[in-house]
N, C-alpha and C positions, 0 to 999 in steps of 0.2 A: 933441510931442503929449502932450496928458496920459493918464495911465494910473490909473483907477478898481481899486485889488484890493478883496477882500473875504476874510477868513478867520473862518470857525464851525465848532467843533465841535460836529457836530451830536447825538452821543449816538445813532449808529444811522439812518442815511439812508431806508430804509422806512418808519420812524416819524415821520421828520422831513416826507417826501412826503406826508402821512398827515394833518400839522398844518399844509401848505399849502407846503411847502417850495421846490416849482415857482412857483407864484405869488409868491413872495418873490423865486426867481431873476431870475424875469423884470422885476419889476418894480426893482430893483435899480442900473440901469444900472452896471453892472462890467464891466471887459473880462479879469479874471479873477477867477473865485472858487475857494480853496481850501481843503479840508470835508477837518475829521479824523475821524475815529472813524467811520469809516463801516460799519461791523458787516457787510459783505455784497461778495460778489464778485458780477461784472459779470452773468452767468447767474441769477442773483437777483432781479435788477432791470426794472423797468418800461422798455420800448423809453421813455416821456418821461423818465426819470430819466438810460437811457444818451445819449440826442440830444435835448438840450431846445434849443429851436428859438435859433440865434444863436451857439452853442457847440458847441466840441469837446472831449472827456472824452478825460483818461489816468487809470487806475484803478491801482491798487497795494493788491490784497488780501492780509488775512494766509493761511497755511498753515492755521489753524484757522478755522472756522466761525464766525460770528457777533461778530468779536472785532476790534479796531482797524480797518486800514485807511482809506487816503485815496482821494481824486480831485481835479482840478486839473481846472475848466471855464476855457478860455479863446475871446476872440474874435478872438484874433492865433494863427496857425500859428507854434510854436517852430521853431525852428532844431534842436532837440534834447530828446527829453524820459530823464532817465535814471530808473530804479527804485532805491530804496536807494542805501549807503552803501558800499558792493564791500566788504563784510567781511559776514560769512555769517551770525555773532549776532546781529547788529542789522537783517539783512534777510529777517527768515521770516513777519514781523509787520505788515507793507506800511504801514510809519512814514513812507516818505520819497516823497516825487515831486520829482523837480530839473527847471526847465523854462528851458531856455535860449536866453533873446530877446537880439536884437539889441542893446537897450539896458543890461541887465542879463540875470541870474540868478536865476531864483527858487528856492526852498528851499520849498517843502511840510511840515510836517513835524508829526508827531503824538507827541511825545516821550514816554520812558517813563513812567512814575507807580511812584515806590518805598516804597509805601504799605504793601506786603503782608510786607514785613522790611529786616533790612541789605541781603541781598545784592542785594534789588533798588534798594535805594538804589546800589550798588557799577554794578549793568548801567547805572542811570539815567547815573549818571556818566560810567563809560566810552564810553556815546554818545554825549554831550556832550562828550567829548574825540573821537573817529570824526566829528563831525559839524563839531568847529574845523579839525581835517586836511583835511576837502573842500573845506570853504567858504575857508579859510583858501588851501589852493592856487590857486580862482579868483583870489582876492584880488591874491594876488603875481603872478597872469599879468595881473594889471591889468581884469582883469573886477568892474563892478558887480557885486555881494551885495544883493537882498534874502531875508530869512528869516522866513517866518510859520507863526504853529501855536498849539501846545497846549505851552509848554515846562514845565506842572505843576510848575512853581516861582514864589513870591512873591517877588520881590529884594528889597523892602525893606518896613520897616513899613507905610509906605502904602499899601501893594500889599495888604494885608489886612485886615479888619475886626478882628481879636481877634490881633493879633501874640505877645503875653505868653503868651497864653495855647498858641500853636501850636508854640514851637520848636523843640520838639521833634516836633513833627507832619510826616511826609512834607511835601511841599512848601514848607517854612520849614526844615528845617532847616540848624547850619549850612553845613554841606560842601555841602550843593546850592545857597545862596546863593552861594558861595564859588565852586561849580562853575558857574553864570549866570554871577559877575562874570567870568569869563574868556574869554566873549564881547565885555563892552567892552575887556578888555585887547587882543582881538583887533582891535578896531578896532570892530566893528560898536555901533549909536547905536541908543537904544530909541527910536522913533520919536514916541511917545505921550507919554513919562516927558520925552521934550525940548522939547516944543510945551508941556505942561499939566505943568508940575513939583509944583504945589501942586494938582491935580484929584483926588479922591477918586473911584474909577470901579471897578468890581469886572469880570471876565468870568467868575466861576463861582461858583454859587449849590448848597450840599448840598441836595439832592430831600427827601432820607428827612425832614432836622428841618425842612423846611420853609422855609430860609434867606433863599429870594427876599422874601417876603412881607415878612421884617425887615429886607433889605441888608446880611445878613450872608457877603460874601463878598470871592473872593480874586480878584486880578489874576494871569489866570494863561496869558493867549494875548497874541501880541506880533506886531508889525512890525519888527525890527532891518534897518538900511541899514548898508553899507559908506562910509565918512566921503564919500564925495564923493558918494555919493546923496541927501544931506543937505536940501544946499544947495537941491535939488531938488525936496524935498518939500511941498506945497500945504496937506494937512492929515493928520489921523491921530484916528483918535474912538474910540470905542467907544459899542456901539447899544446902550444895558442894556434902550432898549424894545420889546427885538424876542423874542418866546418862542418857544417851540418845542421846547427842548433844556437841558439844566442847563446849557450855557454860552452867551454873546450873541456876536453877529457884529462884528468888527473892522475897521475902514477904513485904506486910505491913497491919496491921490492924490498921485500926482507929474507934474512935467512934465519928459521925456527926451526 
């Protein structure tokens, strides 16, 4: 069967409902969507935001108010849905949702931004190594991997509009490029970067300078598959015409 995902950070899911957010679900056809940054735990939210008609919600809020947090709408009941990365730094912040279907594994994930100094460059990383140890042990039990999100890194020039000028800018730099390649070394395939090699596509636009308006922006939300989900895959896009949020919504279909 084929399997429609969709992943957006939305920059806050209140505000997002706010700019039609609902309307966009529905009309959508996805048999799962998975929303980072969702700023709000479930007590928060509008009975249509927690049960929008066709879908079931798993929620993963952070410890702090107003601040990260995911959700994972699906139209298929998982076999399993886990919270987090079972290490206790990286799960206070409701980063992660893992949902595990029959055909595969999904990976939810709204990864850190080490924007604010080193040492959060240093947590960024260490995640991204906590997050190759999980995905990495489905792997070798022979279970499908897909992984989607916010992984707040550019891998390579193309992935951003002003490379030269960022390198040293969180999200370019180089140990976080370096800390990305070690996901393909793990096996997993950028789903987008292998369909459209030469595409120029951005998924995150800076608000404050105004960046949408010029296309000055970075690739910074992904689909990575485990090499045999590859094969399988139908297409993989990126919506840059869809607003709402400083970042646009991501596609992939496969058939499994």
């Amino acid at each position: 069967m084929n399997w429609k995902l969709i992943s957006w950070n939305v920059n806050g899911i209140r505000a997002a409902e706010k700019k039609g957010f609902l309307d966009w679900l529905a009309a959508s056809g996805a048999d799962v969507v998975a929303v980072q940054e969702t700023k709000a735990s479930p007590d928060q939210l509008s009975e249509a935001l927690l049960n929008p008609p066709g879908y079931q919600a798993a929620w993963n809020s952070a410890e702090r108010k107003g601040y990260s947090g995911t959700v994972t709408y699906t139209r298929h009941t998982p076999l399993k849905v886990i919270q987090g990365l079972g290490e206790a730094r990286f799960d206070t912040e409701g980063r992660t949702l893992i949902h595990e279907f029959e055909p595969f594994v999904l990976f939810n994930i709204y990864f850190p931004n080490g924007g604010r100094g080193p040492e959060y460059v240093a947590h960024k990383l260490a995640f991204y190594k906590r997050f190759m140890k999980v995905a990495g042990d489905y792997m070798k039990a022979g279970r499908p991997v897909i992984v989607t999100g916010d992984l707040n890194t550019a891998y390579a020039e193309i992935d951003l509009a002003r490379p030269k000028e960022n390198v040293r800018t969180s999200g370019f730099m180089p140990e976080e490029r370096q800390g990305l390649g070690e996901f393909f070394t793990l096996g997993l395939v950028d789903t987008f970067r292998t369909l459209h090699p030469d595409t120029v596509k951005y998924t995150y636009w800076d608000q404050v300078t105004g960046a949408r308006d010029r296309n000055v922006g970075w690739r910074l939300d992904y689909f990575m598959v485990s090499p045999g989900l590859m094969a399988h895959v139908r297409s993989a896009e990126v919506h840059d015409d869809v607003f709402g949020s400083d970042h646009c919504p991501i596609s992939l279909v496969l058939d499994v």
